[in-house]
C-alpha positions in Angstrom: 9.6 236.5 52.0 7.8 233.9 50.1 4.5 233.4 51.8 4.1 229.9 49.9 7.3 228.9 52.4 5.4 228.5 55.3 2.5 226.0 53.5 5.2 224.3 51.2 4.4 221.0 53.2 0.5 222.1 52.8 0.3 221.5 56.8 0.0 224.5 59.1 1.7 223.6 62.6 1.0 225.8 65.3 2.5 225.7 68.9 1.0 227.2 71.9 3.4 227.8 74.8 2.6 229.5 78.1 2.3 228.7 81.9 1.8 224.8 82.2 -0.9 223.8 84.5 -3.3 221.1 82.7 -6.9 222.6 84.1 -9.6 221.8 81.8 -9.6 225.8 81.5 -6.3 225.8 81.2 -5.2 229.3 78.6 -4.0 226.8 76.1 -7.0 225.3 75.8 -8.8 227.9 75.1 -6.6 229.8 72.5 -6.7 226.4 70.8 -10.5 226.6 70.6 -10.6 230.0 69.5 -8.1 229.6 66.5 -9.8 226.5 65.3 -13.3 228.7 65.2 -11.2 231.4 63.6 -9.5 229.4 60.9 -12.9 228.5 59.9 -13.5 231.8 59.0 -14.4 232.3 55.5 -11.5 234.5 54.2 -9.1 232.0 56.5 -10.1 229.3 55.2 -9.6 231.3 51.6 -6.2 231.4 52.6 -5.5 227.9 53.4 -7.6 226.9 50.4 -5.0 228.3 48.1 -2.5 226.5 49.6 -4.4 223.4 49.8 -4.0 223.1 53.3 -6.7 220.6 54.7 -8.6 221.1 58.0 -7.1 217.5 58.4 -3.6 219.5 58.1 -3.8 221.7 60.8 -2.4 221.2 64.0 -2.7 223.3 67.1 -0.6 221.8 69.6 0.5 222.5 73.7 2.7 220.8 76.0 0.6 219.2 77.8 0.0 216.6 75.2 2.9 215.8 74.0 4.1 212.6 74.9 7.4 212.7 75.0 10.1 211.4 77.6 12.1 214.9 77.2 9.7 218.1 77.7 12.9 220.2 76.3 13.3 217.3 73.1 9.5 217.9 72.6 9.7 221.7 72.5 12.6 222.0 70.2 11.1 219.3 67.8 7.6 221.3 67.4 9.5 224.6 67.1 11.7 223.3 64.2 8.4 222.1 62.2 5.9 225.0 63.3 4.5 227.9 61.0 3.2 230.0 63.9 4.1 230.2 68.0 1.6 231.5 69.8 2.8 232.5 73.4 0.6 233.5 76.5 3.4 235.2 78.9 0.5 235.7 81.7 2.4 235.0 84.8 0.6 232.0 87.1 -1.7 233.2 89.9 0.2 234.8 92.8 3.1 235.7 90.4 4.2 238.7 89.3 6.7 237.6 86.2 6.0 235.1 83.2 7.4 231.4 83.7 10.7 230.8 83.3 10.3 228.6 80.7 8.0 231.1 78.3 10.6 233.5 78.6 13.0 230.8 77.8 11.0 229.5 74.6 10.4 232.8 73.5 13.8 233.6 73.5 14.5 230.7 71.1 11.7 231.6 68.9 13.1 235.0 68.6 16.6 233.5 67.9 15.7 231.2 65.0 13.4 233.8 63.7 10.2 232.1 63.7 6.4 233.7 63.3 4.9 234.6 66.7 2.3 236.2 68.5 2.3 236.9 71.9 -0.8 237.1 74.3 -0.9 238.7 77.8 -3.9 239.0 80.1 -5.4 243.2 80.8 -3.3 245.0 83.9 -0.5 242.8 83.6 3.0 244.8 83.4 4.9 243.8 81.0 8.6 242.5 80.8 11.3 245.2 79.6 12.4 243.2 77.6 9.3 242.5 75.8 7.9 246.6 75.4 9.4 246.6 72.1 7.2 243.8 70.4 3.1 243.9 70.1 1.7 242.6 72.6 -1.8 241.6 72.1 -4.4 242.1 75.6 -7.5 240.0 76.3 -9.4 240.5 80.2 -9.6 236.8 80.3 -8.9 233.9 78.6 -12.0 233.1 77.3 -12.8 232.0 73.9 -14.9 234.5 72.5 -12.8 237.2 73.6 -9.8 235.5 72.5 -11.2 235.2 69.1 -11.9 239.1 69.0 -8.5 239.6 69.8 -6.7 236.9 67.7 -9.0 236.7 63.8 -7.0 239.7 62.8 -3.4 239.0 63.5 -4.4 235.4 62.0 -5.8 236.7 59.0 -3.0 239.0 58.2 -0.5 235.8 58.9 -2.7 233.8 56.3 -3.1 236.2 54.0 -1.0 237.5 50.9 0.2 240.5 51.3 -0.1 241.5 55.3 1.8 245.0 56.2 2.6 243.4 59.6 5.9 241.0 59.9 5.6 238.2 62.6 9.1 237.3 62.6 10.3 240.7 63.9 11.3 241.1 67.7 14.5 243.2 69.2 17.0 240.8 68.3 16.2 240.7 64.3 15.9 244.6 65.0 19.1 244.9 66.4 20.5 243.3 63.4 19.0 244.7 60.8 16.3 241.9 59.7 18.3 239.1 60.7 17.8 236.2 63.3 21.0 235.1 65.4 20.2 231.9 64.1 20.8 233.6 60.3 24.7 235.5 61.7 26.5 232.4 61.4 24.7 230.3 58.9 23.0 230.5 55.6 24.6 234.0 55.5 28.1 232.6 54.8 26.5 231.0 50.9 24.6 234.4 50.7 27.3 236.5 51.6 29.5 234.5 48.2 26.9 234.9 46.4 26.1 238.6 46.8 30.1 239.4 46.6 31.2 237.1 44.0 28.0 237.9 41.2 25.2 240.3 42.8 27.6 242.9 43.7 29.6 242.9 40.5 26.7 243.1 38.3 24.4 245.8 39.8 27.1 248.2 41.8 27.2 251.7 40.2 30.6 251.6 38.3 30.0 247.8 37.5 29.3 245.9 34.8 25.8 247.5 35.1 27.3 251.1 34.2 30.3 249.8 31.4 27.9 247.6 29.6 23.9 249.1 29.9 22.9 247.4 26.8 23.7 243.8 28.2 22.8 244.4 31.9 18.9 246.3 32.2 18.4 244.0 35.4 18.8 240.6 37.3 16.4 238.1 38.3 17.4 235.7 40.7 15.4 232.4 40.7 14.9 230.3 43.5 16.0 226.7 43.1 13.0 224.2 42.2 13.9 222.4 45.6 17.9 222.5 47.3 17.7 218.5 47.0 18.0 218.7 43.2 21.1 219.4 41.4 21.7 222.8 40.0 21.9 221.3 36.5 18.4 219.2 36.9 17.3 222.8 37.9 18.4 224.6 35.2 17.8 222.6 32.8 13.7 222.4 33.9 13.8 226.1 34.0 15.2 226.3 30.3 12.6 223.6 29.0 9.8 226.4 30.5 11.4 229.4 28.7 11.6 227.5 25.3 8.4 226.1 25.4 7.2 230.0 26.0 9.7 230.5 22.9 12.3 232.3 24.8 16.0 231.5 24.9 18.6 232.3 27.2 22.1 233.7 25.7 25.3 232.9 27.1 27.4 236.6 27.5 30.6 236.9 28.7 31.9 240.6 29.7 35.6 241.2 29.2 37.0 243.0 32.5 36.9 246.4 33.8 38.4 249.1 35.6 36.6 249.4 38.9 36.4 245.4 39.2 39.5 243.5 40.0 38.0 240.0 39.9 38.0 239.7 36.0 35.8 239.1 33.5 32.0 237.7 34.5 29.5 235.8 32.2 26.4 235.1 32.5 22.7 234.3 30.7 20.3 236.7 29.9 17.2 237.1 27.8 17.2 240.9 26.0 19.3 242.1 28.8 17.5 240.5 32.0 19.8 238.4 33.4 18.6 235.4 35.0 20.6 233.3 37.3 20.1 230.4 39.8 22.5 230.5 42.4 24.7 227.3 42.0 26.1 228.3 45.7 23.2 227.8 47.8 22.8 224.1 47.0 25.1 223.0 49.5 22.3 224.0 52.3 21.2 220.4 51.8 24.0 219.9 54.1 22.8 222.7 56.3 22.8 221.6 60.1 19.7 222.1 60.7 18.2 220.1 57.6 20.8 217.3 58.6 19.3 217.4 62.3 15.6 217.4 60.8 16.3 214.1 58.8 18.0 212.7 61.1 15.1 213.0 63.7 12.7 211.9 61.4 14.7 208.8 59.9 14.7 208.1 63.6 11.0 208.1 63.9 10.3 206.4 60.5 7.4 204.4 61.3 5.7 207.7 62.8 5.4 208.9 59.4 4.1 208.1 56.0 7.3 208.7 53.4 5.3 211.9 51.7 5.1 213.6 54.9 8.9 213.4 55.9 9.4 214.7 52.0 6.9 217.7 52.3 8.2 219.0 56.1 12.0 218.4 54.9 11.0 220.8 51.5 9.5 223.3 53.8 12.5 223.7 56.2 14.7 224.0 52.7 12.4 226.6 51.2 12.5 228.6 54.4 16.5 228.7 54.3 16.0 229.7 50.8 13.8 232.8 52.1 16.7 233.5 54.4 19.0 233.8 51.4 17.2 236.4 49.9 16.5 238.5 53.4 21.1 238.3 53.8 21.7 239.6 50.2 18.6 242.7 50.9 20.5 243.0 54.0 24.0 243.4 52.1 22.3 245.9 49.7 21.3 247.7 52.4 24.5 247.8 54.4 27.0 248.3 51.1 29.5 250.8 51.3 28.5 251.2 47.5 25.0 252.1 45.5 23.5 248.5 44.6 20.7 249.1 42.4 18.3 247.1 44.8 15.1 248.2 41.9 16.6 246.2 39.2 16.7 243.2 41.2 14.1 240.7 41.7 13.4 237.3 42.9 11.3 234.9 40.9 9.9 231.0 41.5 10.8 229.3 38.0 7.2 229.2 37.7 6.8 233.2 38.0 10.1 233.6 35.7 7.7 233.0 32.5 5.3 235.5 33.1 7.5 238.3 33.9 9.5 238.0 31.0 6.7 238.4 29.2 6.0 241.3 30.9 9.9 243.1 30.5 
C-alpha cells in the first residue's frame, strides 16, 4: 500500500472511540493528550514533515465534541475521512463487556478496512472475538503511561516502511487481505483488469512465455488522480518519459495457443511494459466517493474549496490502493503461475527513475 495515501490531503484525521461519559478524566481525553505529546516526537514529526502535514493539520477527535444532531451521522462522517481509529474497548465501571456501541464501531472499522489500534485497560478479559487482533494494555489511562504504550505503534503507522499492518483484523484475514467493504466493490474493475490484461500477459504459457523478448515485465502505474481522464493521464506520463529521452512503443502480439481472447497490444519501453489501467477510472463514480461529495457539497460553507479537493483525492487514492491489494489477491488465489516478481506498481513520478534503473 502506498503509505503517501493516507496524507494525500496533507491532514492526519484521527478518531478516538470508546465508552462515552464526558469526565474531565474521561479515557478519550487522555489518549488525546498523549498522542498529541507523541506526535511531537522528533522522528514523528519527521514523518509528517515529509508529507507536509502541519500541526495545524492534525486532528484528534471524540464524540463528545462533535456537534452533530445524529451521533450515528457524526460517526460514519469521521470514519469515512479518518487515517487512524484509535479504540479503548475498557468496559464502564461495574461492567464486565465493552459498550455496545465500541463493539459496534469497531466492527465497521473492521469492515471498511480502516487503520486501527485498539486499547484495553490491565486484567480486563478480552472479547472472543477480539483474541485474534493486538491488543495493546495500559494499568490506567493516564497520560504518561499511555504514551509508553502508544509512541511505538504511532511511529510504525507514520513511518515508511513498518512490518506491522493496521488494517488487519479477522475479517480481512478470513478473506485473504480483503475488507467486506472491498468483496463487492472496487474488486469488480480490479477483477477486469487482472483477467482481461494482467493475467494474459504474465501467466506461465502466456504471452510472457511465446514472446520473452517483448514481455521481460509489467509496471502498472497508478493514475495521476481518478478525476482526470485516462488520456490527460497518459499523455502527462509520456511528456515525463520524453523529457528523460525515453519513448514508449506501441506492440501488438498476434494470438496464441493457450489464450482464447485474441491478440493483445500494448506499450513498452525495451520490453517493460507499462500500462495505466483505463478501467479503474470509472471509480469516480464509486458510491462511496459519490456519498463523500455529496456530504461535503452539502456542507459547502464549512469548508474552504482546497480542502473538499484534497479529502475527495485522498478517499480516490485509497480506492486506488485497494485496486492493487484485489489483483495481489488474484495472483495469489490463481489456478495458474502469475509471475507476481515481474510485476510492479509505480506513481508516474517513480516510473522515471526505475526505468532508468531496468
Amino acid at each position: 500500500m502506498f503509505k503517501t495515501s493516507y496524507f494525500a490531503d496533507q491532514r492526519l484525521e484521527i478518531v478516538i472511540l470508546g465508552p462515552m461519559r464526558g469526565e474531565e478524566n474521561d479515557s478519550s481525553i487522555q489518549i488525546r493528550n498523549a498522542l498529541k505529546e507523541i506526535l511531537q516526537d522528533e522522528n514523528c514529526r519527521g514523518y509528517l514533515d515529509k508529507y507536509e502535514v502541519t500541526e495545524a493539520n492534525v486532528s484528534i477527535t471524540f464524540p463528545e465534541e462533535w456537534k452533530g444532531s445524529s451521533i450515528e451521522r457524526d460517526v460514519f462522517s469521521k470514519l469515512d475521512t479518518a487515517d487512524l481509529v484509535v479504540f479503548n474497548i475498557t468496559p464502564r465501571a461495574g461492567e464486565t463487556n465493552p459498550s455496545p456501541n465500541v463493539f459496534y464501531e469497531l466492527g465497521l472499522v473492521h469492515s471498511l478496512g480502516l487503520p486501527y489500534l485498539v486499547l484495553v485497560q490491565d486484567e480486563i478479559e478480552i472479547p472472543f472475538y477480539l483474541r485474534g487482533i493486538r491488543c495493546y494494555t495500559v494499568k490506567a489511562f493516564e497520560k504518561e503511561e499511555l504514551i509508553e504504550t502508544l509512541h511505538p505503534p504511532i511511529e510504525n503507522f507514520l513511518s515508511d516502511n513498518s512490518p506491522f499492518s493496521f488494517t488487519e483484523n479477522i475479517i480481512t484475514r478470513f478473506y485473504e487481505g480483503l475488507p467486506v467493504v472491498d468483496i463487492s466493490a472496487a474488486v469488480g474493475l480490479a477483477t477486469g483488469y487482472y483477467m482481461n490484461f494482467v493475467r494474459r500477459i504474465l501467466k506461465d504459457g502466456g504471452f510472457i512465455s511465446h514472446y520473452p523478448d517483448k514481455i521481460k515485465r509489467l509496471i502498472v502505474v497508478r493514475p495521476i488522480s481518478v478525476f482526470n481522464t485516462y488520456e490527460e493521464d497518459v499523455s502527462a506520463m509520456k511528456d515525463k518519459l520524453i523529457a528523460a529521452g525515453y519513448e514508449l512503443i506501441l506492440e501488438k502480439l498476434a494470438p496464441i495457443l493457450s489464450d482464447k481472447d485474441g491478440g493483445i497490444w500494448f506499450e513498452h519501453i525495451n520490453g517493460t511494459v507499462i500500462d495505466i489501467p483505463r478501467t479503474i477510472y470509472p471509480l469516480k463514480r464509486s458510491p462511496r466517493l459519490l456519498s463523500l461529495r455529496k456530504r461535503m457539497d452539502q456542507a459547502y460553507h464549512q469548508q474552504d474549496s482546497q480542502l473538499r479537493v484534497s479529502l475527495l483525492n485522498e478517499a480516490a487514492e485509497k480506492l486506488v490502493d485497494k485496486i492493487e491489494s484485489i489483483i495481489k489477491y488474484h495472483i495469489r488465489n490463481d489456478s495458474e503461475r502469475v509471475r507476481e516478481s515481474l510485476l510492479e506498481f509505480l506513481s508516474v513520478d517513480e516510473l522515471v527513475d526505475r526505468i532508468k534503473q531496468v
